[in-house]
C-alpha positions in Angstrom: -83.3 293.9 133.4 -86.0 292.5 131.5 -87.0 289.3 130.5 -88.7 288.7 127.3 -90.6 286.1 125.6 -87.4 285.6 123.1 -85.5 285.2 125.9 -87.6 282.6 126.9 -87.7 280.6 123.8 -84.3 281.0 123.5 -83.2 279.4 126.9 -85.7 276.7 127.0 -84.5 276.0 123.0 -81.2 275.6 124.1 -82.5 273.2 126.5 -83.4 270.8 124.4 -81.9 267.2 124.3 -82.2 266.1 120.8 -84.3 262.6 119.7 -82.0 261.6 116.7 -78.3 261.3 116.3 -76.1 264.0 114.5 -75.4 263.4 110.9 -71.3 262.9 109.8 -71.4 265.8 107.7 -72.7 264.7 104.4 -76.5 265.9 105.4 -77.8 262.6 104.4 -77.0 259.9 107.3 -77.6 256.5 107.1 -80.0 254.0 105.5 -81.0 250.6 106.4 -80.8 248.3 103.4 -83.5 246.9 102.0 -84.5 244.7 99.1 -87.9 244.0 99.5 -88.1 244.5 103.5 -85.5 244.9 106.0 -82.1 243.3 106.2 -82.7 240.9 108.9 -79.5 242.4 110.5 -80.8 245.9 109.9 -77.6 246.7 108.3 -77.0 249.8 107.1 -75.7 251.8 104.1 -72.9 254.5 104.1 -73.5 257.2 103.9 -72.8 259.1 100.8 -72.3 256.2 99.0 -74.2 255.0 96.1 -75.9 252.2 98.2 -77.2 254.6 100.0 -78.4 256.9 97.4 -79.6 253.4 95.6 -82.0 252.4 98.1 -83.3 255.7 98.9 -84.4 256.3 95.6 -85.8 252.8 96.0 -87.7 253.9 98.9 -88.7 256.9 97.0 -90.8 254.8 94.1 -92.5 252.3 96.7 -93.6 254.9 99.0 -96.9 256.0 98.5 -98.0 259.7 98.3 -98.9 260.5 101.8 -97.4 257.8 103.4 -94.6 259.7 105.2 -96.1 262.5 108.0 -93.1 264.7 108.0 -93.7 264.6 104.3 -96.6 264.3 102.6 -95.4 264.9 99.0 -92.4 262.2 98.9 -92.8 259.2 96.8 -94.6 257.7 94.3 -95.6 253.7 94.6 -95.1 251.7 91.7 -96.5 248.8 93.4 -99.7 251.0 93.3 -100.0 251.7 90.1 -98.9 248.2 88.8 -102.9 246.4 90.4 -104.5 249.3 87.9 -104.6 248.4 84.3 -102.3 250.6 82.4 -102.1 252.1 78.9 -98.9 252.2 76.6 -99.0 256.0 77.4 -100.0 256.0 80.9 -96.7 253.4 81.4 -94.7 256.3 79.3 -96.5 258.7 81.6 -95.1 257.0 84.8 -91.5 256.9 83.5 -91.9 260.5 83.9 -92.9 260.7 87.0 -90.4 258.7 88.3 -87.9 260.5 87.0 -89.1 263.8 88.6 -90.0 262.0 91.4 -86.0 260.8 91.4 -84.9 264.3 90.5 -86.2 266.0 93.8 -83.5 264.1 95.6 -80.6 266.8 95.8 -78.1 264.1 95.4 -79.0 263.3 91.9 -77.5 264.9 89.1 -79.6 262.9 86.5 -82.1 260.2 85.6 -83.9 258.1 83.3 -85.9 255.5 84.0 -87.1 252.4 81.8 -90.3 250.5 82.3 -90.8 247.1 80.7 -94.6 245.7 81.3 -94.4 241.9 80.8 -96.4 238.7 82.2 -99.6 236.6 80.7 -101.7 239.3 81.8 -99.1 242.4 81.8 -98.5 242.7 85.8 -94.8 242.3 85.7 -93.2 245.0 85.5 -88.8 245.7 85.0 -88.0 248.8 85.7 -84.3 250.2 85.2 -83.5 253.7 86.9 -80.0 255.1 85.3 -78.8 257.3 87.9 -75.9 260.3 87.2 -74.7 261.1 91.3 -74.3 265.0 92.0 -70.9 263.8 93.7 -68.3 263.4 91.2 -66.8 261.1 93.7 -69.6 258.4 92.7 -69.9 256.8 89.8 -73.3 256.7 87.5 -75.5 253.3 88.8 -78.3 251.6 87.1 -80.8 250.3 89.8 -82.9 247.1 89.0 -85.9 246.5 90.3 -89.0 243.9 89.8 -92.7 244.9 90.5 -95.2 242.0 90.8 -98.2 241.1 92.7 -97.8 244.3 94.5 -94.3 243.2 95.9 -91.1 245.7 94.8 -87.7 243.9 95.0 -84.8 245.6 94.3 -82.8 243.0 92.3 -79.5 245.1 91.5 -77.1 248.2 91.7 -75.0 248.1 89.1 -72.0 250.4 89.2 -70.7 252.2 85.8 -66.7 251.5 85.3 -65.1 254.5 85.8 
C-alpha cells in the first residue's frame, strides 16, 4: 500500500500538541481585564459576558492598525488620533469608524458611539460606545472611556435594566 504526501500531513497533523487551551464553547475565551493596563492580579473576564465583550471592544479602539501580527486590520487607536489636531468633521468622521470598527466584532448586534472633545486646548476626549449584544442573554451596555495625553482609561460599563 502506498503512502502519500496527505497521508503524511495527515499523521504528522494529528501529532500535533496544541500551544493554547481549548475554548468552553462560546468561541470567544477569556480576557484579562484592563482599565488602562493590566489588572495587577491578571484577572480575567467571563467569557460571554458583557465584561468580556466590554473590554474587547476596548482593546479594539486602543489598538493601533497593525499592531496585532495574526491580524493586521484589527483596531483603530483613539489615543492616536487624539495628539493630531482634529476638525469638527474629522471627530464626526471617527465616530464612524469606531462604530464599524465595533461592528466587525461578531458579538455585537449594534453600536453607536459619542465623542465629546473637551480641555483648554481640546485634547480631552469622552467617548461613550452604546453597545446592543448579539446574545439576547446580555443586556445592551454603555462603555465609558477617557482619552488624554495619549492614555485610554476605561472609566465604566454601565449595564441597561432589563
Amino acid at each position: 500500500m502506498a503512502y502519500s504526501p496527505l497521508d503524511f500531513i495527515a499523521s504528522e497533523t494529528a501529532k500535533l500538541v496544541p500551544l493554547s487551551s481549548t475554548s468552553d464553547g462560546s468561541g470567544y475565551g477569556i480576557d484579562l481585564i484592563c482599565t488602562s493596563d493590566l489588572d495587577s492580579r491578571l484577572a480575567e473576564t467571563s467569557t460571554g459576558s458583557v465584561a468580556s465583550l466590554a473590554q474587547d471592544i476596548f482593546h479594539r479602539v486602543t489598538t493601533p492598525r497593525l499592531g496585532l501580527i495574526d491580524d493586521p486590520d484589527w483596531g483603530v487607536d483613539v489615543r492616536g488620533k487624539l495628539s493630531v489636531g482634529q476638525t469638527p468633521q474629522q471627530i464626526q468622521a471617527l465616530q464612524s469608524q469606531l462604530e464599524m470598527e465595533i461592528a466587525r466584532d461578531d458579538r455585537v448586534n449594534s453600536v453607536s458611539v459619542a465623542v465629546i472633545v473637551s480641555g483648554p486646548k481640546l485634547d480631552q476626549w469622552h467617548i461613550t460606545i452604546q453597545v446592543l449584544p448579539l446574545d439576547p442573554a446580555l443586556n445592551s451596555f454603555s462603555l465609558v472611556m477617557a482619552v488624554t495625553s495619549g492614555q485610554a482609561l476605561l472609566e465604566a460599563i454601565q449595564q441597561a435594566p432589563r
